[in-house]
Biopython code that builds the backbone (N, CA, C, O; Angstrom):
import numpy as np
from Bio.PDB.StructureBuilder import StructureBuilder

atoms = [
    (1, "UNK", "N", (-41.362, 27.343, -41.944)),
    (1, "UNK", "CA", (-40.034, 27.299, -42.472)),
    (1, "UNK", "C", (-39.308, 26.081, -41.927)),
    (1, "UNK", "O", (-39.389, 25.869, -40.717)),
    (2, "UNK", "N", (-38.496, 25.131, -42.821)),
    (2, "UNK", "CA", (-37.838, 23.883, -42.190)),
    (2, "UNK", "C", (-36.581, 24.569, -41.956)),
    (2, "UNK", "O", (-36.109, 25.586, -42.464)),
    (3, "UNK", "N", (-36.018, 23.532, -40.793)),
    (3, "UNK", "CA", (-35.096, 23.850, -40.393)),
    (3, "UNK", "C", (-33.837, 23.077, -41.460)),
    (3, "UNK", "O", (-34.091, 22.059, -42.104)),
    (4, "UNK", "N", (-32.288, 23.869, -41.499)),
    (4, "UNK", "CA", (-31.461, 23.256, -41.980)),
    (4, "UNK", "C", (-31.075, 22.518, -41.326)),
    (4, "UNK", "O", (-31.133, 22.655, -40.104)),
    (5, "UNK", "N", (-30.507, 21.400, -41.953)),
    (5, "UNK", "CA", (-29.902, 20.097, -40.690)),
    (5, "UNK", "C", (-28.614, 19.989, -40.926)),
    (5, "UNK", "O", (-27.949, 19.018, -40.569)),
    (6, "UNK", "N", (-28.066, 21.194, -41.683)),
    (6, "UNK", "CA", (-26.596, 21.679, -41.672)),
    (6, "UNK", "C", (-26.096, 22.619, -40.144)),
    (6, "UNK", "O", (-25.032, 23.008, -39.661)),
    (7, "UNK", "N", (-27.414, 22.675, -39.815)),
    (7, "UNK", "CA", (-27.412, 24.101, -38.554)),
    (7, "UNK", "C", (-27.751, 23.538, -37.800)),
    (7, "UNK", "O", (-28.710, 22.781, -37.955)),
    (8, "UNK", "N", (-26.946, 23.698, -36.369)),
    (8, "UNK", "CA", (-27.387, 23.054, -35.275)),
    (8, "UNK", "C", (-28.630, 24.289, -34.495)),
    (8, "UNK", "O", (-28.596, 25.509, -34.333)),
    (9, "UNK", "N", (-29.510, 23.354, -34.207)),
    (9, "UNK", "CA", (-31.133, 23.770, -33.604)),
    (9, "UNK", "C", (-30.774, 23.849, -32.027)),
    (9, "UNK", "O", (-31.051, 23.072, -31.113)),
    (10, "UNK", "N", (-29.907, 25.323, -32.043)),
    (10, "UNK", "CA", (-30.097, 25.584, -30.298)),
    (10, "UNK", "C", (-29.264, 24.473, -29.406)),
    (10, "UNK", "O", (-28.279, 23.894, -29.866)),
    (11, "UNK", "N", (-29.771, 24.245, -28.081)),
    (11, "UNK", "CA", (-29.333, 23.513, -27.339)),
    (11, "UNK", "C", (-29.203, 22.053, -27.333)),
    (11, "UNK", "O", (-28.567, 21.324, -26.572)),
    (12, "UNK", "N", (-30.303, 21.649, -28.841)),
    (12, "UNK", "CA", (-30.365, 20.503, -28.332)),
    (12, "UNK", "C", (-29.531, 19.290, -28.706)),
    (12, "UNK", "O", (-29.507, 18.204, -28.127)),
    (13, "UNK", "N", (-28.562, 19.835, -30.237)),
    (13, "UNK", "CA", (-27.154, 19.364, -30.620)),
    (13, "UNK", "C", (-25.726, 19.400, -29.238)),
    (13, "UNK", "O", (-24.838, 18.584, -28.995)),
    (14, "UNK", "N", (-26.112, 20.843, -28.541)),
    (14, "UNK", "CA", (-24.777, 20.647, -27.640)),
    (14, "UNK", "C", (-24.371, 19.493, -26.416)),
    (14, "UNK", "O", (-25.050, 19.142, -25.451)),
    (15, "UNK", "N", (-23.335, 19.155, -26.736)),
    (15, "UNK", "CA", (-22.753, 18.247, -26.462)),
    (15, "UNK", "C", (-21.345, 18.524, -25.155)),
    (15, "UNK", "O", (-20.152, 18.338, -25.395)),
    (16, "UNK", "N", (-21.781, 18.881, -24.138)),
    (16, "UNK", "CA", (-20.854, 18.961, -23.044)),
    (16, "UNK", "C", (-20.226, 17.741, -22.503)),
    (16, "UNK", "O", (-20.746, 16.703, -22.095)),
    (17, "UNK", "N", (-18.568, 18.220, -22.623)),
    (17, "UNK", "CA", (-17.923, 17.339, -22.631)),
    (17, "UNK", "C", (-17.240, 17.452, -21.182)),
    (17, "UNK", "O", (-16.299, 18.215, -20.964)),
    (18, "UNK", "N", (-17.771, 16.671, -20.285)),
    (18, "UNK", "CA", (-16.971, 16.546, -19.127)),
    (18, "UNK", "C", (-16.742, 15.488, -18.303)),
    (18, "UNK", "O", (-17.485, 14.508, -18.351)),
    (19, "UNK", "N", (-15.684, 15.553, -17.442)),
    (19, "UNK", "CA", (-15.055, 14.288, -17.250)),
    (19, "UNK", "C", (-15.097, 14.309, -15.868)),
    (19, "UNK", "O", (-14.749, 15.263, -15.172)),
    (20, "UNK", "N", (-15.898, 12.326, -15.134)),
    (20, "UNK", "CA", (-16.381, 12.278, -14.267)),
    (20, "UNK", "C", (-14.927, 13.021, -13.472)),
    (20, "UNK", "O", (-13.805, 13.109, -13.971)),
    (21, "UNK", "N", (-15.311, 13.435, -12.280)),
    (21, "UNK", "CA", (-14.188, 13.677, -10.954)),
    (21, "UNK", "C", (-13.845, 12.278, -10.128)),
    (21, "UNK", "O", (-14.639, 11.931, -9.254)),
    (22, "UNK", "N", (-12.816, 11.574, -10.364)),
    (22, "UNK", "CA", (-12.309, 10.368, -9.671)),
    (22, "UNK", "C", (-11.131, 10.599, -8.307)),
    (22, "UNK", "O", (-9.979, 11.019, -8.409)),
    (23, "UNK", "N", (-11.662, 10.289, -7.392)),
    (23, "UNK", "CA", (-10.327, 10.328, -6.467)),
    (23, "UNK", "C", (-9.648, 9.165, -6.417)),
    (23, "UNK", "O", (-10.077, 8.018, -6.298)),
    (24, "UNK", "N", (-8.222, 9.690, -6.549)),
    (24, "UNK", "CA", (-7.406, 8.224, -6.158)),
    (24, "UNK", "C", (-7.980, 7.073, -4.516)),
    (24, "UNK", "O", (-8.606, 7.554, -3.571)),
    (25, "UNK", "N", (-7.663, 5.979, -4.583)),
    (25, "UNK", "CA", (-8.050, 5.403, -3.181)),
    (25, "UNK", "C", (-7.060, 6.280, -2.237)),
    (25, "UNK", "O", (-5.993, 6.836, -2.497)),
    (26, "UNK", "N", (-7.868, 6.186, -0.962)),
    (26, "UNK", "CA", (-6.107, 6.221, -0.235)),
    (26, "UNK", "C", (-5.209, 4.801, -0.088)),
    (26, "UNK", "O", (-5.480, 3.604, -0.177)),
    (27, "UNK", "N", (-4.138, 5.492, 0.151)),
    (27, "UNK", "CA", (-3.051, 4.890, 0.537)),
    (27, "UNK", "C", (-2.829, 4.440, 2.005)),
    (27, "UNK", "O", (-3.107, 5.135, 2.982)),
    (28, "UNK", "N", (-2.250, 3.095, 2.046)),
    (28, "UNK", "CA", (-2.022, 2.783, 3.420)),
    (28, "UNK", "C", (-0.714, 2.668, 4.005)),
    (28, "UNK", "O", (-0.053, 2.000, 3.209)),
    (29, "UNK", "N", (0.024, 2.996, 5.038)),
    (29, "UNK", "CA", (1.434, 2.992, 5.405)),
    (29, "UNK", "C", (1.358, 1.123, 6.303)),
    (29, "UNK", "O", (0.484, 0.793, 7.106)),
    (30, "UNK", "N", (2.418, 0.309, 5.875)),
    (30, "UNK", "CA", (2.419, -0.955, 6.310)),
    (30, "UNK", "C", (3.989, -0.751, 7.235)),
    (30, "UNK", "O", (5.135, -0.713, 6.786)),
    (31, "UNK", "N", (3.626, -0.672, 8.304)),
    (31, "UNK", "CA", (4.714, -0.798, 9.163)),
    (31, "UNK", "C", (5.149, -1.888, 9.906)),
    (31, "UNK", "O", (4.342, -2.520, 10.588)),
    (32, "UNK", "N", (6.194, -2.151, 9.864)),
    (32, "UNK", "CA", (7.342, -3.331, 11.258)),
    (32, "UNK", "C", (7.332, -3.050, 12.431)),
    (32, "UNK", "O", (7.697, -1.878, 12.347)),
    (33, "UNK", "N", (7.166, -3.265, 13.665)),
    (33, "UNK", "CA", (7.409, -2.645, 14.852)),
    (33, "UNK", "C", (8.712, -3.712, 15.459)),
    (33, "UNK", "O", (9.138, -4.842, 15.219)),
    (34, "UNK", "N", (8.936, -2.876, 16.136)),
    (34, "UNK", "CA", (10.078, -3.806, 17.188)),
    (34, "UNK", "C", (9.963, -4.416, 17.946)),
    (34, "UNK", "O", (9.002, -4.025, 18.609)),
    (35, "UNK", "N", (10.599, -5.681, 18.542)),
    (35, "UNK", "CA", (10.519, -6.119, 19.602)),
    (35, "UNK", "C", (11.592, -7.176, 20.026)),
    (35, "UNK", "O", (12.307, -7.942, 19.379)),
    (36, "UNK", "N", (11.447, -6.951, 21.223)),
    (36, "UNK", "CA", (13.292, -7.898, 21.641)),
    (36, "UNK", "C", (13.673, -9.089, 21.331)),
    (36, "UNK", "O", (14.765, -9.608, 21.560)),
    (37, "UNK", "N", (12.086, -9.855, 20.411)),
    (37, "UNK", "CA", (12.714, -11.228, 20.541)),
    (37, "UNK", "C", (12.872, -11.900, 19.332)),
    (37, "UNK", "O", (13.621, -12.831, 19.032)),
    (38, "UNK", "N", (11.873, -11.149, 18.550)),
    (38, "UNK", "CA", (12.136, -11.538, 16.738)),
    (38, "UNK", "C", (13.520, -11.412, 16.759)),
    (38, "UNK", "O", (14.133, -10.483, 17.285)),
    (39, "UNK", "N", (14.125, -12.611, 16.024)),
    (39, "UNK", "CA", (15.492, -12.418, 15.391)),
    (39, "UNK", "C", (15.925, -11.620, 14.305)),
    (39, "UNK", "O", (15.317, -11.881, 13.267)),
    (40, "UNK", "N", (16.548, -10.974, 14.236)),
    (40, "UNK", "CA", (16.892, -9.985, 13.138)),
    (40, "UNK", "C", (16.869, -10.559, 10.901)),
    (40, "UNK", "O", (16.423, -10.212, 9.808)),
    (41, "UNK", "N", (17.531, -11.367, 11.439)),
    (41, "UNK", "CA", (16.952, -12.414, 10.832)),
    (41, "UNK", "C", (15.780, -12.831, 9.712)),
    (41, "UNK", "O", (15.632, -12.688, 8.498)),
    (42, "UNK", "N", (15.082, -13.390, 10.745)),
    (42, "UNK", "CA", (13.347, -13.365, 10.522)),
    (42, "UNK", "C", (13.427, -11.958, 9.662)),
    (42, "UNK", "O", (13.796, -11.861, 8.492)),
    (43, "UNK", "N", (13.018, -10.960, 10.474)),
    (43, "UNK", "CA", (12.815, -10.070, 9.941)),
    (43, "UNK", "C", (13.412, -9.710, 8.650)),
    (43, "UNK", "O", (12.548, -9.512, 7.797)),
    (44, "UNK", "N", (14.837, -9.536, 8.161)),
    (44, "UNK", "CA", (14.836, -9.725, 6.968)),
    (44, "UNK", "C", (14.623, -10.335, 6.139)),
    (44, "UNK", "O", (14.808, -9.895, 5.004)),
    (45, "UNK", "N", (14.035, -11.889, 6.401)),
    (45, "UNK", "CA", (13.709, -13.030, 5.668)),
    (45, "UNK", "C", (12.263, -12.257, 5.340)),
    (45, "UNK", "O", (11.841, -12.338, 4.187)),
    (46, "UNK", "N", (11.429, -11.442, 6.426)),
    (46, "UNK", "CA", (9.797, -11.490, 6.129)),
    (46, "UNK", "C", (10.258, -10.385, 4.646)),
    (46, "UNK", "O", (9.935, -10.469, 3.461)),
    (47, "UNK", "N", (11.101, -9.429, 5.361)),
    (47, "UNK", "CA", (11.388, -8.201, 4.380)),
    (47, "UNK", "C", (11.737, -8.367, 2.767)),
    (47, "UNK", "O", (11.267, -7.562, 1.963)),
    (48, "UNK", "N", (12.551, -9.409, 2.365)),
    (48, "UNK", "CA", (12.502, -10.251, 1.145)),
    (48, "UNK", "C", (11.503, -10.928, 0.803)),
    (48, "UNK", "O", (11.085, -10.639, -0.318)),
    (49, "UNK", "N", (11.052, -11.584, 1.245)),
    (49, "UNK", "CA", (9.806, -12.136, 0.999)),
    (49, "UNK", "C", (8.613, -11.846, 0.412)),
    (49, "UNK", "O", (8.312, -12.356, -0.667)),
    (50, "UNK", "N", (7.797, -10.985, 1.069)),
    (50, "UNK", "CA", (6.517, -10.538, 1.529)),
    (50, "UNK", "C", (6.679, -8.808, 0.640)),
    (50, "UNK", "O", (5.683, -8.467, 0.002)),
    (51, "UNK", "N", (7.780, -7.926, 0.645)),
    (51, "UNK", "CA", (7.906, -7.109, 0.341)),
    (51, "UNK", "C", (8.843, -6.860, -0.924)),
    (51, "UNK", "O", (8.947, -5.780, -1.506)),
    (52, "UNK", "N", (9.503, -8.030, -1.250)),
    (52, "UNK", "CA", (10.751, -7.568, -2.789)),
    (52, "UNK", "C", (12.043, -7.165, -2.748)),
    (52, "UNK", "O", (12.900, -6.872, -3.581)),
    (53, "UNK", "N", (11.932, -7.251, -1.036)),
    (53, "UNK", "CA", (13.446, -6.543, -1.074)),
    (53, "UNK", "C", (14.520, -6.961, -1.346)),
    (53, "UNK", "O", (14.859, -7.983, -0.748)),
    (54, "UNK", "N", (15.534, -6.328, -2.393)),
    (54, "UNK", "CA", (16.678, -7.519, -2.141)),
    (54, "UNK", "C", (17.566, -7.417, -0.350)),
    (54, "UNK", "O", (17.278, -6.511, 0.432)),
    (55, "UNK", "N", (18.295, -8.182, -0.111)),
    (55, "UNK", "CA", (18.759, -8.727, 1.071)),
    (55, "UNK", "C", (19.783, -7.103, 1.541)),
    (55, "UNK", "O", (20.094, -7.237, 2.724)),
    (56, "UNK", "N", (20.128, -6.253, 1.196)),
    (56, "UNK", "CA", (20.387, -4.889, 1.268)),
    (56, "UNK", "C", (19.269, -4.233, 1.604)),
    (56, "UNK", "O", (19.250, -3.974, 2.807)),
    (57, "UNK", "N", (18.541, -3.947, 1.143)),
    (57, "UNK", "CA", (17.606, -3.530, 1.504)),
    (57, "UNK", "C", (16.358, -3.733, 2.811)),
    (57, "UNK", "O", (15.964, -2.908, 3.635)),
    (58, "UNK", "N", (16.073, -4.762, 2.657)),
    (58, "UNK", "CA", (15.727, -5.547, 3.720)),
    (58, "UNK", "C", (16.532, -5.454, 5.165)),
    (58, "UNK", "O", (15.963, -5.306, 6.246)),
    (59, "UNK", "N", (17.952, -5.569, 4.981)),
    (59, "UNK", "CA", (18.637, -5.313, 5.894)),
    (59, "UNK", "C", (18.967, -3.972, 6.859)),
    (59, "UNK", "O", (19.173, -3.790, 8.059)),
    (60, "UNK", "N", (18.888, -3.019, 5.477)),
    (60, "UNK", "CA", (18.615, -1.529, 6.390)),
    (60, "UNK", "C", (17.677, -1.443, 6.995)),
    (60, "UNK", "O", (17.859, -1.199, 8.188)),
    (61, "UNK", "N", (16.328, -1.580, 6.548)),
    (61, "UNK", "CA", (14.757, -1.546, 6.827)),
    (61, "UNK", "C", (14.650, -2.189, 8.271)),
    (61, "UNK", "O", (14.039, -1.602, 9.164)),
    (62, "UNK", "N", (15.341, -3.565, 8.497)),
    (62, "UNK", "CA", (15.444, -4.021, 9.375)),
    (62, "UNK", "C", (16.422, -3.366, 10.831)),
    (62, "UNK", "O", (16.146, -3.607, 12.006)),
    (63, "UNK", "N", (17.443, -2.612, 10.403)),
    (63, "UNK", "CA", (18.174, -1.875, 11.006)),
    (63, "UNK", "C", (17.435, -0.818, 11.701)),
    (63, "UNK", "O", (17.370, -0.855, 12.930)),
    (64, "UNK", "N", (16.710, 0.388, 10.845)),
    (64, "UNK", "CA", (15.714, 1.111, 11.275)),
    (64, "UNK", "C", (14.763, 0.829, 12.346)),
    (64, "UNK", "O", (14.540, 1.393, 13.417)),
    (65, "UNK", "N", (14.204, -0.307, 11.706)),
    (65, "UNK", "CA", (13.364, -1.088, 13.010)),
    (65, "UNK", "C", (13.732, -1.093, 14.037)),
    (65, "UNK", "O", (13.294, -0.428, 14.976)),
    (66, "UNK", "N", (14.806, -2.023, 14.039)),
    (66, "UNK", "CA", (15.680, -2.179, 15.784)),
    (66, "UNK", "C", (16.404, -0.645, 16.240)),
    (66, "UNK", "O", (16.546, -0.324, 17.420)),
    (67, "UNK", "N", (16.707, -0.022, 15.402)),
    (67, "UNK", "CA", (16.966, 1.376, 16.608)),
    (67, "UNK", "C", (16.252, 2.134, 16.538)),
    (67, "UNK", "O", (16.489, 3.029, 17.350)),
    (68, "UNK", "N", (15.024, 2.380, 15.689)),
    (68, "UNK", "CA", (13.959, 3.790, 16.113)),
    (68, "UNK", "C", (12.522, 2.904, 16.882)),
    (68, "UNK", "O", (11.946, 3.486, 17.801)),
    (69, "UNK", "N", (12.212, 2.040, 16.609)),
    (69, "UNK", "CA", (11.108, 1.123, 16.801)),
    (69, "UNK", "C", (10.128, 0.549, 16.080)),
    (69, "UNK", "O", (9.293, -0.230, 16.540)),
    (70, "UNK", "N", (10.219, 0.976, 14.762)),
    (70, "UNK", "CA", (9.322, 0.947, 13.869)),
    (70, "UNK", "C", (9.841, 1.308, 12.508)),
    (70, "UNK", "O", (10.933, 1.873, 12.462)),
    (71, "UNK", "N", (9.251, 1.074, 11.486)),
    (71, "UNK", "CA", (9.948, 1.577, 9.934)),
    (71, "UNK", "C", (8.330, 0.817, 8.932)),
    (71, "UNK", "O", (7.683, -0.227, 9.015)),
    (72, "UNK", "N", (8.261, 2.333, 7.879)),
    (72, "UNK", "CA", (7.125, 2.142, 7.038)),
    (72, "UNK", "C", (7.516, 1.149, 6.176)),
    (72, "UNK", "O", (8.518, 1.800, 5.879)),
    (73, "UNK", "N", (7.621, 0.259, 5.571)),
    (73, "UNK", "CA", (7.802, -1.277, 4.839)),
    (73, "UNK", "C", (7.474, -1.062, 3.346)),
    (73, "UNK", "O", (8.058, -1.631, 2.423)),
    (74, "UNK", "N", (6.733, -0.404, 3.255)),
    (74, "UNK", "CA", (5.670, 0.166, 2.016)),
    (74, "UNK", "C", (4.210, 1.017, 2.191)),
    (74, "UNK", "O", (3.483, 1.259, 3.155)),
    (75, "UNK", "N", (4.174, 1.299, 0.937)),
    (75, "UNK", "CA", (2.813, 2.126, 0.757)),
    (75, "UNK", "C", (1.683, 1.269, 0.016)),
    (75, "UNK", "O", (1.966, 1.089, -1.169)),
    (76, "UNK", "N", (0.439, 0.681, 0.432)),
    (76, "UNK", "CA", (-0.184, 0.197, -0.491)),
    (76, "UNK", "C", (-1.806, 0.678, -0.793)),
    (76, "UNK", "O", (-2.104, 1.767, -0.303)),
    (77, "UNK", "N", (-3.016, -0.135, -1.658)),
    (77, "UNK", "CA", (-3.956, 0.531, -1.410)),
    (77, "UNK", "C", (-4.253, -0.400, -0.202)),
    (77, "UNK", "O", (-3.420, -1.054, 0.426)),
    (78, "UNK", "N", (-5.614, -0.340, 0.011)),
    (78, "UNK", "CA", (-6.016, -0.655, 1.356)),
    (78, "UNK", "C", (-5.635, -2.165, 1.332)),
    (78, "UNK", "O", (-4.712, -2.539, 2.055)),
    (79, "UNK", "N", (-6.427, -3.226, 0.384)),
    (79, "UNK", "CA", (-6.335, -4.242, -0.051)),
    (79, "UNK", "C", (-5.131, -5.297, 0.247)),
    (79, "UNK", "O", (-5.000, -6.237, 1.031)),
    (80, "UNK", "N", (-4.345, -4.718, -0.715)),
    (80, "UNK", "CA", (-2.910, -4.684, -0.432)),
    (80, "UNK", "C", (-2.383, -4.853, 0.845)),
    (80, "UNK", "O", (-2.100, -6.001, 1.189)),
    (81, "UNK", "N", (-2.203, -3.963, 1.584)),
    (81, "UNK", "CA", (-1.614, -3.777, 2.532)),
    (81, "UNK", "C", (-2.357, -4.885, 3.274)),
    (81, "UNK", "O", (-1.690, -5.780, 3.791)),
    (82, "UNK", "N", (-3.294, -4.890, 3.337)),
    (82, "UNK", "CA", (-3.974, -5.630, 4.720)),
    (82, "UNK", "C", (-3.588, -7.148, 4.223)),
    (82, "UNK", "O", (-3.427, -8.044, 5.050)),
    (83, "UNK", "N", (-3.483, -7.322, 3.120)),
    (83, "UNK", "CA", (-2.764, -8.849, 2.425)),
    (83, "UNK", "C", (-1.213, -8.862, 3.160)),
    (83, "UNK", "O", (-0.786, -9.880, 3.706)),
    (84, "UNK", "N", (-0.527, -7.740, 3.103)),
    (84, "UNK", "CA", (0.696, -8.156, 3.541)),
    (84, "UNK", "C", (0.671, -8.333, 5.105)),
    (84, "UNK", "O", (1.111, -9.408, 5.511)),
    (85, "UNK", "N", (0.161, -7.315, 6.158)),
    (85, "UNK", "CA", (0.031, -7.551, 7.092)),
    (85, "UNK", "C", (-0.602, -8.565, 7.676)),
    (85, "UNK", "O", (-0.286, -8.618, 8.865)),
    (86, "UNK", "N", (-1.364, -9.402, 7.363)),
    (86, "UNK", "CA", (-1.768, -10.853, 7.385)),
    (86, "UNK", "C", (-0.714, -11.644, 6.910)),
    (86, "UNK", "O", (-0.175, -12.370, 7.746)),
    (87, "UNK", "N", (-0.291, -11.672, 5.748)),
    (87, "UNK", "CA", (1.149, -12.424, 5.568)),
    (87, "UNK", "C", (2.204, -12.643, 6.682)),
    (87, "UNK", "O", (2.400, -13.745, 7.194)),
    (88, "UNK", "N", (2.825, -11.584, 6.997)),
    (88, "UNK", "CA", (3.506, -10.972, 7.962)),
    (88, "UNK", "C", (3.494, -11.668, 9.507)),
    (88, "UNK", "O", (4.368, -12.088, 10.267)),
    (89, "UNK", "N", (2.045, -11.560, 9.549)),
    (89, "UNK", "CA", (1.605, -11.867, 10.888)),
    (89, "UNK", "C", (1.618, -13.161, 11.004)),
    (89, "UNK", "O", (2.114, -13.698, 11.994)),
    (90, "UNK", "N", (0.766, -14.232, 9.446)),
    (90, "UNK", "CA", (0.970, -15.751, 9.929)),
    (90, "UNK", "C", (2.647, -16.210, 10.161)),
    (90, "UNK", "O", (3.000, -16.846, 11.154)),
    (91, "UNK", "N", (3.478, -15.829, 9.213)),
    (91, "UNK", "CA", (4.243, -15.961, 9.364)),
    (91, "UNK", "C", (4.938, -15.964, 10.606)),
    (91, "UNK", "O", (5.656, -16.948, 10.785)),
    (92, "UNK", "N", (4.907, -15.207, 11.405)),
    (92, "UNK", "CA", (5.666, -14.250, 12.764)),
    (92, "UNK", "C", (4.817, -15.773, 13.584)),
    (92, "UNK", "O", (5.322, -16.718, 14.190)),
    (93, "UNK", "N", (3.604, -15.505, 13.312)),
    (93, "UNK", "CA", (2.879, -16.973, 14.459)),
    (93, "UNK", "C", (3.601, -18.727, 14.266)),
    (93, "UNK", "O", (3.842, -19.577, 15.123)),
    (94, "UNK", "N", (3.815, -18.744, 12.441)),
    (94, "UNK", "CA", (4.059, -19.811, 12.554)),
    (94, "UNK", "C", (5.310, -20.223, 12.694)),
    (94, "UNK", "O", (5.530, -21.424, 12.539)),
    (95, "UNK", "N", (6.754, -19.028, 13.121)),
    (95, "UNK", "CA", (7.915, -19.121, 13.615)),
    (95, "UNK", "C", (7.747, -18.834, 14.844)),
    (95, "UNK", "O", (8.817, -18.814, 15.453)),
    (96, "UNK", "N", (6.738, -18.575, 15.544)),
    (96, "UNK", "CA", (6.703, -17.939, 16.314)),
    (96, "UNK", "C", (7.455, -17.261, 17.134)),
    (96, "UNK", "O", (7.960, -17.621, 18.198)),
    (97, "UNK", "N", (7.505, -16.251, 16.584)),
    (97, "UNK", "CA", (7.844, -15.243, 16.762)),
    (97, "UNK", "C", (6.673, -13.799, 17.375)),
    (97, "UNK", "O", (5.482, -13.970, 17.118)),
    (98, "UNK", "N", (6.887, -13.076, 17.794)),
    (98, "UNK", "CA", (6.301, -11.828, 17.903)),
    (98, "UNK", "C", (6.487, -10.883, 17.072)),
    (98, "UNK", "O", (5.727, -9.918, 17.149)),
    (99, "UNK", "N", (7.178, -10.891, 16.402)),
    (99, "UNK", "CA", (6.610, -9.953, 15.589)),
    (99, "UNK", "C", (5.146, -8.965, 15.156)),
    (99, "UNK", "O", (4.167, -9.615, 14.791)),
    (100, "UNK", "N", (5.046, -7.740, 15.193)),
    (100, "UNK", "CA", (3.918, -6.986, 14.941)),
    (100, "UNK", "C", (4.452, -6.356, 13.452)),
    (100, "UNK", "O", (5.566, -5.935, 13.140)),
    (101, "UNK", "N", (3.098, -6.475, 12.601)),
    (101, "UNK", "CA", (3.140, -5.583, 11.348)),
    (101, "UNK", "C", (2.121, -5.012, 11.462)),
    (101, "UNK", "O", (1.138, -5.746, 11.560)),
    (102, "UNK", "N", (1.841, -3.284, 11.507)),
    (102, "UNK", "CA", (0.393, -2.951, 11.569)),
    (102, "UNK", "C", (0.224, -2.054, 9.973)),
    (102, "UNK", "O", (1.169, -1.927, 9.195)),
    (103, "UNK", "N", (-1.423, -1.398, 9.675)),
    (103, "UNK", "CA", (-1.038, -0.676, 9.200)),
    (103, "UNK", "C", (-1.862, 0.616, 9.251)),
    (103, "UNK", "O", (-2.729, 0.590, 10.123)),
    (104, "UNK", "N", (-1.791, 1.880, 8.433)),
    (104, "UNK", "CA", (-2.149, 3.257, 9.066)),
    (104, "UNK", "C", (-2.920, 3.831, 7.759)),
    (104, "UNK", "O", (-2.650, 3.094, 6.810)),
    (105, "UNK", "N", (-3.638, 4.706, 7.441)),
    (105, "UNK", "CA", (-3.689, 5.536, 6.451)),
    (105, "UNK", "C", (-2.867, 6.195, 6.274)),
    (105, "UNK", "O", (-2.401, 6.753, 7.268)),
    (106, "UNK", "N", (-2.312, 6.456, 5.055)),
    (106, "UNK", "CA", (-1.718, 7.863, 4.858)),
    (106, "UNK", "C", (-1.640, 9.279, 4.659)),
    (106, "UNK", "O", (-0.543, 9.832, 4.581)),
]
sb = StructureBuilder()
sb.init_structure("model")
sb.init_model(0)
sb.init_chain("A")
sb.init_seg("    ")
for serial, (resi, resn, name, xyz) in enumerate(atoms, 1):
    if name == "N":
        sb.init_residue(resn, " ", resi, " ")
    sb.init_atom(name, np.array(xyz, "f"), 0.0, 1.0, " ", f" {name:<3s}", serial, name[0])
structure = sb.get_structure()
């Protein structure tokens, strides 16, 4: 007996439809740290710069810094971040300055 080829033959028409499982990357926290001798300044200059901030912004961020010790700057993927914290850092060397930018997983 032939088969109809209007009729699907068992298993071997089915067609499972599923969708790979992707995890997002992680995320990295890019932080400012403090220190007594960077000028406040600087620091909002890196904060416009390097990060988008307008000069408000930058300026709080920078505020945070100098009275808790530290402030997250942004969130990036790994890539990212480690681009800005290299930014950050030549910068800080070639004013020299001290400045520290590190960064963390999230």
């Amino acid at each position: 007996m032939m088969a109809n080829k209007d009729e699907p033959d068992g298993d071997a028409d089915l067609a499972l439809a599923t969708k790979p499982k992707t995890k997002r990357p992680p995320m990295y926290k890019v932080m400012l740290l403090n220190d007594d001798f960077t000028p406040m300044e600087f620091v909002v200059m890196v904060l416009e710069r390097f990060f988008g901030m307008n000069h408000a912004q930058a300026f709080e961020i920078m505020l945070t810094v100098h009275k808790k010790g530290l402030a997250v700057v942004g969130v990036f993927s790994h890539e990212v971040a480690e681009t800005k914290v290299t930014q950050v850092m030549q910068a800080a060397r070639e004013h020299q300055h001290p400045l520290q930018c590190t960064m963390e997983r999230e």
